[in-house]
C-alpha positions as CSV (number, residue, x, y, z in Angstrom):
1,X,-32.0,37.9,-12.8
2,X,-32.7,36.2,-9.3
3,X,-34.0,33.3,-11.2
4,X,-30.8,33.1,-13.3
5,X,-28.1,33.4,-10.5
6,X,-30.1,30.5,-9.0
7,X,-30.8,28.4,-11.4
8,X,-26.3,29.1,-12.0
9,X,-25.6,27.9,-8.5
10,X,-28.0,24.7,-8.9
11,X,-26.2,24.1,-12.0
12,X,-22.7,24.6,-9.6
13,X,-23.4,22.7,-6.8
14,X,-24.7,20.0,-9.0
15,X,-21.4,20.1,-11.0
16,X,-19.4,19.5,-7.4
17,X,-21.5,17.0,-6.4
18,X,-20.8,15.3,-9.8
19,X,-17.4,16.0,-9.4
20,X,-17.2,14.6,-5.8
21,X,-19.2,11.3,-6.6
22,X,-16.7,11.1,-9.6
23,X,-13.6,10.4,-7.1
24,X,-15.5,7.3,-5.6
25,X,-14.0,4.7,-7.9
26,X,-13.6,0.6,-7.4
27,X,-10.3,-0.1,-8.5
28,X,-10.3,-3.4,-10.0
29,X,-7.3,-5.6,-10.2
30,X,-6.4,-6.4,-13.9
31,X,-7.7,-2.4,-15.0
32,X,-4.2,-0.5,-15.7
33,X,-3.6,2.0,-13.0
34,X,-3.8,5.7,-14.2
35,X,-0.1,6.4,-12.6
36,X,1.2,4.0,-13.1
37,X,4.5,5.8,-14.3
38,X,5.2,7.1,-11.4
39,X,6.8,3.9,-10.5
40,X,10.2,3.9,-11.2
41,X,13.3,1.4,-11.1
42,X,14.8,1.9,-7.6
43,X,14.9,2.0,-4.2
44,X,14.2,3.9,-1.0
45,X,14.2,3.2,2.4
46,X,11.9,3.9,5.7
47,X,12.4,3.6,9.1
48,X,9.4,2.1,11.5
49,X,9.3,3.0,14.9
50,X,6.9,3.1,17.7
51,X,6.1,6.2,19.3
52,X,4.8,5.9,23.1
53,X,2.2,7.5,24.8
54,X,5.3,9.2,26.8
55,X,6.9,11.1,24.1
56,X,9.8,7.9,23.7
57,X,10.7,6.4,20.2
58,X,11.2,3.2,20.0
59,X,13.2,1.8,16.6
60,X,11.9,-1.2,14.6
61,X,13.7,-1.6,11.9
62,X,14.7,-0.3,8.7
63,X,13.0,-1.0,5.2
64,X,14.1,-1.1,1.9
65,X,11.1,-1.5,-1.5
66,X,13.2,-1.7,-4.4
67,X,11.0,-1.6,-8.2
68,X,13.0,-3.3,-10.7
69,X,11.8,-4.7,-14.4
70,X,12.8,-7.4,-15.8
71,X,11.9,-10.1,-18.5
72,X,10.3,-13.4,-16.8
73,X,9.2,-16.0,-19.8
74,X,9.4,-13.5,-22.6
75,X,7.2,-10.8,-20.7
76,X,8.1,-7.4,-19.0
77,X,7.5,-7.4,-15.1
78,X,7.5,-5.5,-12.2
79,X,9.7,-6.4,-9.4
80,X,9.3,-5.5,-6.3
81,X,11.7,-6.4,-3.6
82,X,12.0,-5.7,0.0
83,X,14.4,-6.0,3.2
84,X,13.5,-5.5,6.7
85,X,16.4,-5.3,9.1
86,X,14.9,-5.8,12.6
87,X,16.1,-4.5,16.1
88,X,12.2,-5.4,18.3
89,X,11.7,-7.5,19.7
90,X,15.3,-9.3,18.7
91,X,17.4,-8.8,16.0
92,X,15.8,-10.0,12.7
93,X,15.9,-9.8,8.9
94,X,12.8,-10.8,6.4
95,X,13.3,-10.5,2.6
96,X,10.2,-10.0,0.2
97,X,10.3,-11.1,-3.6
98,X,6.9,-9.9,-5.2
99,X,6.4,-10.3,-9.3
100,X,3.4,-8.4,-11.0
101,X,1.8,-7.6,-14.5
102,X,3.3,-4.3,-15.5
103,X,0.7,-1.1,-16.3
104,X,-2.2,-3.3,-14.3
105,X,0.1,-4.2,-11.2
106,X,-2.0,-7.5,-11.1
107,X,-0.1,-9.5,-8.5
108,X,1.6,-12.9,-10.0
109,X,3.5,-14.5,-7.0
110,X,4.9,-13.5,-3.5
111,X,7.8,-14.7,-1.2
112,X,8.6,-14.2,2.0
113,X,11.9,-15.1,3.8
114,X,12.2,-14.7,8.0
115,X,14.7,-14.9,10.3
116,X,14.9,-14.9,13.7
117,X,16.9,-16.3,16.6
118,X,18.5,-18.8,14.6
119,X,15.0,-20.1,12.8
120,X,14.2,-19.7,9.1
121,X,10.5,-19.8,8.1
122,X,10.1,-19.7,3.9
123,X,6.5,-19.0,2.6
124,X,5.3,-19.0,-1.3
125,X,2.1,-17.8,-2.8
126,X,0.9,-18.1,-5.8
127,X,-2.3,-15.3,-7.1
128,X,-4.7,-16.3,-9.4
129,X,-7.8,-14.1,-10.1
130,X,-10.1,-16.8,-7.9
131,X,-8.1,-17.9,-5.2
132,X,-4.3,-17.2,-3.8
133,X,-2.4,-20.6,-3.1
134,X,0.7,-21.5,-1.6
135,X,3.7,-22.3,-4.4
136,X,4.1,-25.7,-4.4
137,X,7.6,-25.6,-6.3
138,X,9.2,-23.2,-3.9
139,X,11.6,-25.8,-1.5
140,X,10.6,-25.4,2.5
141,X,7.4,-23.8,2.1
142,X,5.8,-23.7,4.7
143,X,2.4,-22.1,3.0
144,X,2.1,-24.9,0.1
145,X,-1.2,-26.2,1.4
146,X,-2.5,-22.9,1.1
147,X,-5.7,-22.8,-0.7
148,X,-7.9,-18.9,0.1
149,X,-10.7,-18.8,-2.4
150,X,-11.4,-15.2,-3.3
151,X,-14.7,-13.5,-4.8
152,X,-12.6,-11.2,-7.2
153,X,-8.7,-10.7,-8.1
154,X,-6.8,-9.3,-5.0
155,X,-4.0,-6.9,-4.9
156,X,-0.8,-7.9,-3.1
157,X,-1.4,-5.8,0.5
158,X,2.3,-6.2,1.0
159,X,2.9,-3.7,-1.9
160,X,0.0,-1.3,-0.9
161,X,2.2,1.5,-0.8
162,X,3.2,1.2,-4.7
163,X,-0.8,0.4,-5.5
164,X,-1.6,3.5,-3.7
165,X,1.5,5.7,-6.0
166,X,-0.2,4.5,-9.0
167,X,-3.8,5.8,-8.2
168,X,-4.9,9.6,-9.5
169,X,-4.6,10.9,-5.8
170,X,-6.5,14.4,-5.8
171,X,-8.9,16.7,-3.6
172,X,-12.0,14.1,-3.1
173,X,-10.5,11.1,-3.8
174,X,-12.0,8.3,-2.5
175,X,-10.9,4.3,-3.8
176,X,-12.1,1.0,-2.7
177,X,-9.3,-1.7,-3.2
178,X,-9.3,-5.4,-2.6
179,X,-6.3,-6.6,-0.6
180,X,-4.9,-9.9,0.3
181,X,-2.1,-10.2,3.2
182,X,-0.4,-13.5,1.8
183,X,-1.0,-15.7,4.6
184,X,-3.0,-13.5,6.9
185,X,-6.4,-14.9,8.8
186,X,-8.1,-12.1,7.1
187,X,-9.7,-13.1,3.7
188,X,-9.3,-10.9,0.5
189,X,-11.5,-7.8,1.2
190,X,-12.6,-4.2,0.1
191,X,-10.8,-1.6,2.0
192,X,-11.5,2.4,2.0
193,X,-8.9,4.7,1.0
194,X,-9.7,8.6,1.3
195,X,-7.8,11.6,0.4
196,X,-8.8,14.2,3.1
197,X,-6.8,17.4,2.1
198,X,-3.8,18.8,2.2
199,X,-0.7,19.3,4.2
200,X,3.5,20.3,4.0
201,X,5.4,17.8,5.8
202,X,9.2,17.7,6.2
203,X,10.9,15.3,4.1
204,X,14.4,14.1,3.9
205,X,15.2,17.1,1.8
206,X,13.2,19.8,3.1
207,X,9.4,20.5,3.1
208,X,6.9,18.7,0.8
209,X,3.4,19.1,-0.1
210,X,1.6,16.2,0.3
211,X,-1.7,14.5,-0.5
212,X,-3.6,13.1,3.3
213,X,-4.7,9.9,2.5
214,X,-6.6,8.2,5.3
215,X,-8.2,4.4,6.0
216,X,-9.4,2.3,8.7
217,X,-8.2,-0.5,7.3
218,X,-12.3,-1.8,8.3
219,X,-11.5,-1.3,12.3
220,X,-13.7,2.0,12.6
221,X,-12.2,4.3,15.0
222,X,-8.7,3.0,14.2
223,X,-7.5,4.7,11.1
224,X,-4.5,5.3,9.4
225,X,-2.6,8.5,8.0
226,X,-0.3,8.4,5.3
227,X,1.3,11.8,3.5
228,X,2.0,10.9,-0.4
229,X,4.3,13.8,-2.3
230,X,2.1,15.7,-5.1
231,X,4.8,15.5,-7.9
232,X,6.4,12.0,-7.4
233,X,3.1,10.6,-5.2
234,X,5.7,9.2,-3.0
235,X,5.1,8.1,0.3
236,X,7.0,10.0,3.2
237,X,5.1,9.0,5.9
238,X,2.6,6.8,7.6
239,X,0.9,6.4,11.3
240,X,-1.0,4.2,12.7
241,X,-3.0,4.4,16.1
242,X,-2.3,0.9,17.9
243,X,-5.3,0.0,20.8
244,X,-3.0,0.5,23.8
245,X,-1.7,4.6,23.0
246,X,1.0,3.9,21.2
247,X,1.6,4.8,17.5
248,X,3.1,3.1,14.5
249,X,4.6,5.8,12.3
250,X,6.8,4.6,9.0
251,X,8.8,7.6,7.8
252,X,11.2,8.2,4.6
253,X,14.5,8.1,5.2
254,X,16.6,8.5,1.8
């Protein structure tokens, strides 16, 4: 019988360790995501503040991500849009026009509109599954002579948030996603994303159990917390640990 039980919890812990290494996935751009259906037409809103080492809050601004789908040249897209009404460090507005490949949420173009004491700066990208380039078409950009060569296709990192809904977030999970910020200095890379457990947070209409998701965006020791909803996988909140104490924290608001 001793044999039995132990040869049974072998046989167990070998099934969790299965289980475990299971959850470490690549997510590769083009691959439909498994939740994908949890994106839905509409919008919410988040406000951005910065929380001080004091105890003060400090208001950003306030975000609206809006998913639409529409026909573009005879195909079904996803839409997403966005609006950023500024207050820090002046008042300030930047609008975000993002198309993708529905199911896959491959990313197909990205434009970015800011404003800011009287000045208007318009950038245009273009992604291709080699290289993201600015749009040549698009009038006043000032990104056209883009040109950032990339090893594989690269998800939009401006729409991380929707990438992240559409993932099979769960007890283990653990992802590694390649992002592009359209016109950052940082080149289309892997990044970790980890669900470390549990935890009910209050959301606009009372509590919700939420999935912990954490990364590092690669800057060990400075990582990232985020708190997705279990039914809708949602995003209610996210903070962020800046070098000098304070903390970046993006909450639902709607």
């Amino acid at each position: 019988m001793r044999t039995i039980r132990h040869c049974l919890l072998a046989l167990a812990a070998a099934t969790l360790t299965l289980s475990a290494h299971a959850a470490v996935q690549n997510v590769d751009v083009g691959t439909p995501l498994p939740r994908f259906a949890l994106l839905k037409p509409g919008t919410h809103h988040y406000l951005r503040f910065m929380r001080t080492p004091g105890g003060a809050n400090q208001p950003i601004d306030i975000w609206a991500r809006e998913i639409r789908f529409e026909e573009r040249d005879g195909k079904k897209l996803m839409r997403i849009v966005q609006r950023w009404d500024g207050v820090l460090p002046t008042p300030s507005v930047r609008t975000y026009d993002s198309w993708f490949e529905t199911g896959s949420f491959r990313p197909l173009s990205h434009e970015r509109i800011s404003e800011r004491d009287g000045k208007r700066v318009v950038e245009g990208f273009v992604f291709a599954p080699d290289k993201i380039t600015g749009m040549r078409e698009l009038a006043d950009n000032t990104q056209k002579d883009l040109n950032v060569a990339s090893s594989e296709p690269t998800y939009n990192f401006e729409t991380d948030i929707e990438v992240l809904q559409a993932l099979p977030l769960a007890e283990g999970f653990d992802a590694r996603i390649n992002f592009y910020h359209p016109g950052g200095s940082a080149p289309p890379q892997r990044y970790s994303f980890r669900v470390t457990g549990s935890a009910t947070i209050a959301g606009p209409a009372g509590p919700v159990d939420c999935w912990v998701l954490k990364t590092d965006y690669n800057r060990p020791g400075n990582e990232s917390t985020f708190w997705f909803a279990k039914g809708s996988q949602l995003m209610l909140r996210q903070e962020s640990p800046l070098p000098d104490g304070r903390v970046m924290v993006k909450t639902l608001i709607d």
